[in-house]
N, C-alpha and C positions, 0 to 999 in steps of 0.2 A: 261336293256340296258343302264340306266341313270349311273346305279353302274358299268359298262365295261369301259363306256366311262369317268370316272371319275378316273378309276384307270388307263387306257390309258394317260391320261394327268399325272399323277405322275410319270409315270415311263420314259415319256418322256422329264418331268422335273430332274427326280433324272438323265437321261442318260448326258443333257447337263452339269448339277454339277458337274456330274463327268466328263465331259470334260473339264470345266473352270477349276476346281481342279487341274488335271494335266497337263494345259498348266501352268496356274501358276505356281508350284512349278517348271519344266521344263524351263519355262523361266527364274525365279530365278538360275538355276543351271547352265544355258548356260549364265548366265551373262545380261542377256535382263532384262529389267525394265517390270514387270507384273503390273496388274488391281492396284494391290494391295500387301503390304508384307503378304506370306502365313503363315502360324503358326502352327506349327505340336509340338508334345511333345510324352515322353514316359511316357504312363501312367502308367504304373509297376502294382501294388497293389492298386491304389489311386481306381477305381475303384470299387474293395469287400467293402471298407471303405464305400465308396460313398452310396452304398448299404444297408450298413447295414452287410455285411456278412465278415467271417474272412478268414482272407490268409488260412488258412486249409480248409475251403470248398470250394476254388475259385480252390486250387491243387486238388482234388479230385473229384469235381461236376463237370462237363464239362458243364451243360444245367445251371448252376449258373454264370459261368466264362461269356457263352455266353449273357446272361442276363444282366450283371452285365457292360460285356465293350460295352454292346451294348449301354445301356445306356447314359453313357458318351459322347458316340461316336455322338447321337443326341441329349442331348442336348449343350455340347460344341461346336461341329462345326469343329474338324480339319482340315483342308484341306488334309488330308491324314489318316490312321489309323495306326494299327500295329494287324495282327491275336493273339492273347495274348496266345495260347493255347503251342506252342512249348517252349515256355519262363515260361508257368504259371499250365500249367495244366500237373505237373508233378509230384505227388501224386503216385498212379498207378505203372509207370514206374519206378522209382529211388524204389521202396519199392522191385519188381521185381528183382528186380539187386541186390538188400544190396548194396546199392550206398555210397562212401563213402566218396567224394569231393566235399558232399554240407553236411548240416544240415538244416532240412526245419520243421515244425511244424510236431509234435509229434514225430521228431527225432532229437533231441537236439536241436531244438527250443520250443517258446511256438505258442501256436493255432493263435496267430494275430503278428508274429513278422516273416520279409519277410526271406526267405530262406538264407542263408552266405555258401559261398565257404570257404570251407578245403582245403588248397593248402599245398604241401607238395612234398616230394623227392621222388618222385615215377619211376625215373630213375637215377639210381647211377652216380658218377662220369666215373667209368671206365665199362660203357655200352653204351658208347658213340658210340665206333665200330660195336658194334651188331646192334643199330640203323642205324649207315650209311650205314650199310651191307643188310639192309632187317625193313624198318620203320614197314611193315604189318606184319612180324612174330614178332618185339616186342611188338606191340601194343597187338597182338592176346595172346601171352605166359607171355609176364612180363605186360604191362602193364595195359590190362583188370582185370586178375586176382589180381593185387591190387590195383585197386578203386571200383572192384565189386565181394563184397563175397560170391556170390553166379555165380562167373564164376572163384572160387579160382582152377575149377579142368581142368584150362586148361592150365595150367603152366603142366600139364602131358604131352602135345601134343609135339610130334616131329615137328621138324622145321620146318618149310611152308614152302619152297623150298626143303626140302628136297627129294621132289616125284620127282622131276629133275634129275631121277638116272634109265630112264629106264623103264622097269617092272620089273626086279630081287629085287629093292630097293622100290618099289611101297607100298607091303605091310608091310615093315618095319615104313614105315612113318602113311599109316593105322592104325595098330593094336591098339595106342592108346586110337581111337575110341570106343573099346571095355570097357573100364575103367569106371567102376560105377561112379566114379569125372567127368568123361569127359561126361558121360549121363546123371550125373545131371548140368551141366552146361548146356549142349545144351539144353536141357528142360528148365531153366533159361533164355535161349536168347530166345527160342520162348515165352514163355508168357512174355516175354521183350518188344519184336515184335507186338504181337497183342497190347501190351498197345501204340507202335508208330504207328501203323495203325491207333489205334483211334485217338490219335495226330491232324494225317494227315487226317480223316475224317472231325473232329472239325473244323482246321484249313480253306479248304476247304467250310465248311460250311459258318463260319462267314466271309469270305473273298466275297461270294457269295454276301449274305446277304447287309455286308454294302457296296457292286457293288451297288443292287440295288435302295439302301437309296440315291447314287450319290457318295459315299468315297470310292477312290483310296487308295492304301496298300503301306504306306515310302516306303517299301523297299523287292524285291523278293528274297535275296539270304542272305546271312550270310557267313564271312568269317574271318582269320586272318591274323594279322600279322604273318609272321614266327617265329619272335624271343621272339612276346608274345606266341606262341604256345608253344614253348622249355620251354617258363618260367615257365608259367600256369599250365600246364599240366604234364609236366615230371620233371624239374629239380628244379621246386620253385626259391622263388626269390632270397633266401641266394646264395643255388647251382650257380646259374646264375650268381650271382653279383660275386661269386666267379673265377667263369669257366672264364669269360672276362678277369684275371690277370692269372689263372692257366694254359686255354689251352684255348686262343682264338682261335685258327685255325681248333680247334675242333665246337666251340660254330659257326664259319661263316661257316661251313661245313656244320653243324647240320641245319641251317638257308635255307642254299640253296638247302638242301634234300628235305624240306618244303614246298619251292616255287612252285614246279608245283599241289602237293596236294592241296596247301593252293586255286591258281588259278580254280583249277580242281572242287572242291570244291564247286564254288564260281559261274562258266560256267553253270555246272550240275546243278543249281538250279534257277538260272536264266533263262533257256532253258525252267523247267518244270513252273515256273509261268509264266514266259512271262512279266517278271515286269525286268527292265534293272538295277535297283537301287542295290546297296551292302553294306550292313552294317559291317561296321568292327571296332568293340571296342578297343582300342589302350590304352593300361596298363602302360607297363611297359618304353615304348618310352618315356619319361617325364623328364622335370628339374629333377625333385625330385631324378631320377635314375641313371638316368646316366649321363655323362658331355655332352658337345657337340662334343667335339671329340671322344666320345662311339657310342653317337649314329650317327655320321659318318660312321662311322668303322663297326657296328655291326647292328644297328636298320633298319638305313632307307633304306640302299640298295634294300635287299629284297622288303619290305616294295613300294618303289617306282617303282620296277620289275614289281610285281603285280597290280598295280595300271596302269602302263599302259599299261600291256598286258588286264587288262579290260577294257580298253580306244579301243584299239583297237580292240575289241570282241564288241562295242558299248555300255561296260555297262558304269556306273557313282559311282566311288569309293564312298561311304560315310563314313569317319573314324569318329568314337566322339572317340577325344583327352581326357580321364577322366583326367585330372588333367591340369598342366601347365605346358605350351610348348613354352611360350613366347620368350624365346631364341635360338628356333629354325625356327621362323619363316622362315626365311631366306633361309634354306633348305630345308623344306616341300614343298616350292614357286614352284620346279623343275616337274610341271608335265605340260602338255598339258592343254592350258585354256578351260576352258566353260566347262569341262567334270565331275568335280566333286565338292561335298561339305563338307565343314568339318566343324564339330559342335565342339563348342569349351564348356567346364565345367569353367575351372577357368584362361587360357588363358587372355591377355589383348586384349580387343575387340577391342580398336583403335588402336592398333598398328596391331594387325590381317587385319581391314582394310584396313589402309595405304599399308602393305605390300603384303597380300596377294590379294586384293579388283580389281586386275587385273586379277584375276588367277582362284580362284576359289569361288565357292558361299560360304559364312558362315552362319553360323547356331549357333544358343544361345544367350543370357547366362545367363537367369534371376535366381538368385541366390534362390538355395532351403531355404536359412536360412531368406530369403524375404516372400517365398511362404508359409513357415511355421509359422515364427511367426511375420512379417509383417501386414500391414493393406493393403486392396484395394489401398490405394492412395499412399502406398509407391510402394505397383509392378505397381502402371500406371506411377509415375515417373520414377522407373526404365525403361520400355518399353521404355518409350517418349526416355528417353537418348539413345538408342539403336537403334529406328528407325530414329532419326535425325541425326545420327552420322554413323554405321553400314549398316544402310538400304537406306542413300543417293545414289542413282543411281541406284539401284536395288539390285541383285545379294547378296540378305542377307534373312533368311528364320528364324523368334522367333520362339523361344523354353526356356525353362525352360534350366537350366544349367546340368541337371540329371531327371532321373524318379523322377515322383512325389509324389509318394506312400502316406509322411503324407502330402502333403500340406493342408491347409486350402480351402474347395472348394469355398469361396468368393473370395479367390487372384488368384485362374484358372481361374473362371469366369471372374474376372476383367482383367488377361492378355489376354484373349480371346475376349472378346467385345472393348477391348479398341485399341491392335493389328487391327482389324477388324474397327474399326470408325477413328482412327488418320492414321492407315498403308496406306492409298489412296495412290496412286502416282498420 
């Protein structure tokens, strides 16, 4: 009876945690002054490290991966987590596929070096129209079949719309089905399938789990930009940076086909966690890319589409800016305040205040090259600067500048406890 009533007050204690948790970072993102600044991070790989164990068994183990971030997860303290399994425990699945737009250990990696994207021209210039014409028959015929070699046999398939002809035309569209390439590929997606079932079980799991610990999940959805979609995925960055001088009215075409998938996307997944948050990693938007009248023109429209059609669906955009945006502050500012947050990588932190510090919450920036080969007392000065400056009036959430993968686990620690002891308001 003594051991009931003992785990009865634990779980009744993890339940308020995990209420304080998410009123905090919520009142940080609505612009209210919380307890305290919250501090969430992406822990990538820093975790198998943490461990003991290598990025190859954390892709492959799943009762490793779950082990491994659980770990972290209590004894760092984030105010929020991340299920690591759809991002990490990908092993399995891409090996399924002959996947060909990552390289991850013991596929052109080595066993402790994290996974790197192959980006490349995986839609030509002059397939631009077949995309505007029908995005799910390119995706199905061009462009599954090459980034996964083992669905090369379904470049066979007649066109997906093409059953829009009747019954006369029905099993013309059919027959392909019949094709040894096209039966081994469908055999290829379902053991594809069961490896994302597992995904979604894992995921699931561990989302349960640290519920019960009292830790709340950043973020329920995953989404993108449009125009980093086109980049990333189909036309690479050369293509892209090309297309905006060769046939921009193609490239903002391509964009706004995007839009309601990218939204759609982004709804549907929100609805099944029940978590309002949206993660959206932001590429190719950046100084570095493109000017500021590109990304007038091309980037941010969309981009700000979506952002407040999930404004008004009740979610909370969260973009991380990966590089520097400093010179677009000024345009990002254009959405509906209190509704969302954007983590900045290498952005300027006080100009992002000044500018944005009305608008919407920020998020960042303690530099990895601190985390990595810094001392304790150089990432508590960094934080100090950050929370005196960023964090005055509320409405700002630390983090690391990126995943953490090598840091050094003394300067987490120290941005974690020290976040945690000076962060008061």
């Amino acid at each position: 009876m003594q051991a009931m009533d003992w785990r009865m007050i634990m779980r009744e204690d993890a339940a308020e945690l995990y209420r304080q948790r998410e009123k905090r970072v919520n009142d940080a993102i609505a612009l209210r002054v919380p307890d305290r600044i919250p501090i969430e991070v992406l822990f990538g790989f820093f975790p198998a490290k943490y461990s003991g164990m290598t990025i190859e068994e954390v892709m492959y183990d799943p009762d490793k991966l779950f082990d491994a971030q659980l770990k972290v997860l209590l004894e760092f303290q984030p105010d929020m987590d991340q299920a690591p399994f759809a991002i990490r425990f990908l092993g399995p699945l891409l090996e399924a596929l002959d996947f060909k737009q990552l390289k991850w250990p013991g596929h052109g990696m080595t066993t402790d070096h994290t996974y790197q994207f192959v980006e490349g021209e995986y839609m030509t210039a002059d397939e631009y129209d077949h995309f505007l014409l029908d995005p799910s028959d390119f995706m199905v015929r061009k462009y599954w079949p090459r980034v996964c070699g083992n669905l090369k046999g379904l470049e066979k398939l007649a066109s997906l719309h093409g059953v829009i002809t009747y019954y006369m035309g029905f099993n013309l569209s059919i027959a392909p089905f019949s094709l040894p390439e096209v039966a081994e590929a469908l055999a290829a997606m379902q053991k594809a399938g069961a490896e994302a079932a597992r995904i979604a079980v894992h995921s699931r799991r561990y989302t349960q789990k640290a519920k019960e610990e009292g830790f709340p999940m950043q973020t329920g959805a995953f989404t993108q930009a449009p125009f980093d979609t086109l980049g990333d995925f189909f036309r690479g960055t050369k293509g892209l940076m090309l297309d905006m001088y060769r046939r921009p009215d193609k490239v903002i075409k391509a964009c706004e086909k995007l839009l309601p998938i990218m939204f759609e996307t982004a709804i549907n997944a929100t609805r099944m966690s029940g978590n309002p948050r949206v993660f959206i990693p932001i590429h190719k938007g950046l100084d570095g890319f493109m000017s500021k009248e590109q990304f007038k023109r091309f980037f941010w429209p969309t981009l700000q589409e979506l952002m407040q059609g999930l404004i008004k669906e009740g979610c909370n955009p969260c973009p991380l800016w990966e590089g520097d945006c400093t010179s677009r502050l000024e345009i990002i500012k254009d959405i509906p305040a209190g509704k969302a947050c954007y983590a900045f990588e290498a952005t300027d932190m006080l100009k992002a205040k000044e500018i944005l510090g009305d608008t919407v919450c920020i998020r960042g920036n303690v530099p990895l090259s601190i985390l990595i080969a810094g001392s304790p007392q150089d990432v508590k000065a960094y934080s100090k600067k950050l929370i005196d400056t960023v964090g005055k009036g509320g409405g700002y959430i630390m983090d690391a500048a990126t995943g953490l993968d090598d840091a050094k686990p003394e300067n987490v620690k120290a941005m974690f406890e020290f976040t945690r002891e000076y962060g008061v308001y």
